[in-house]
C-alpha positions, 0 to 999 in steps of 0.5 A, spaced: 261 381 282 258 388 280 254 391 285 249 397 283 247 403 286 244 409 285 247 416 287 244 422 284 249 426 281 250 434 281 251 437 274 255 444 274 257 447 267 257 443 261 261 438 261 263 438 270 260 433 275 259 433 282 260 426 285 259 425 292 261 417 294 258 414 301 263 413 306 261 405 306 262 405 298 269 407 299 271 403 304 268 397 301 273 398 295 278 399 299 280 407 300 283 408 305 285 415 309 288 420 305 287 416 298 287 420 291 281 418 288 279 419 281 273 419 277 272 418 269 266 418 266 265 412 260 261 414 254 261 407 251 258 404 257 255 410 260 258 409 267 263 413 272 270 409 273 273 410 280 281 410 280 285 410 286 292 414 285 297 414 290 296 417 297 297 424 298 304 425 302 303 427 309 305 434 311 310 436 315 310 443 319 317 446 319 320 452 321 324 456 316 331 457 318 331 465 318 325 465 323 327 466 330 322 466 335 323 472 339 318 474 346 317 481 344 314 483 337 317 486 331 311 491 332 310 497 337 304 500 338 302 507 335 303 514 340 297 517 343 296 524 338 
């Protein structure tokens, strides 16, 4: 079953488009955090397709091997003239 809504829609240039999708809309379509979420627009049928991809993969901060974290600074400050 279809549901209708009506959102207004920002255009930008000639051919972007902005979208904003409520929060409600999304969960009720199952979105989940962190999901790709896609929009096409349909010609024939003048409407916006939404598509799920896949989920964005989760970021992991790592510290590079040759970084050694020291006390002192690598700086040293500037004499007074």
């Amino acid at each position: 079953m279809a549901r209708k809504g009506e959102r207004k829609l920002f255009l930008f240039g000639r051919y972007s488009l902005a979208l904003l999708l409520p929060k409600r809309w999304l969960t009720e379509l199952g979105a989940k955090a962190g999901t790709i979420v896609s929009l096409e627009m349909d010609r024939a049928r003048k409407r916006i397709v939404v598509r799920f991809g896949a989920e964005q993969p989760s970021i992991k901060s790592r510290k590079s091997a040759d970084h050694k974290s020291s006390d002192e600074p690598d700086w040293e400050p500037i004499k007074e003239l």
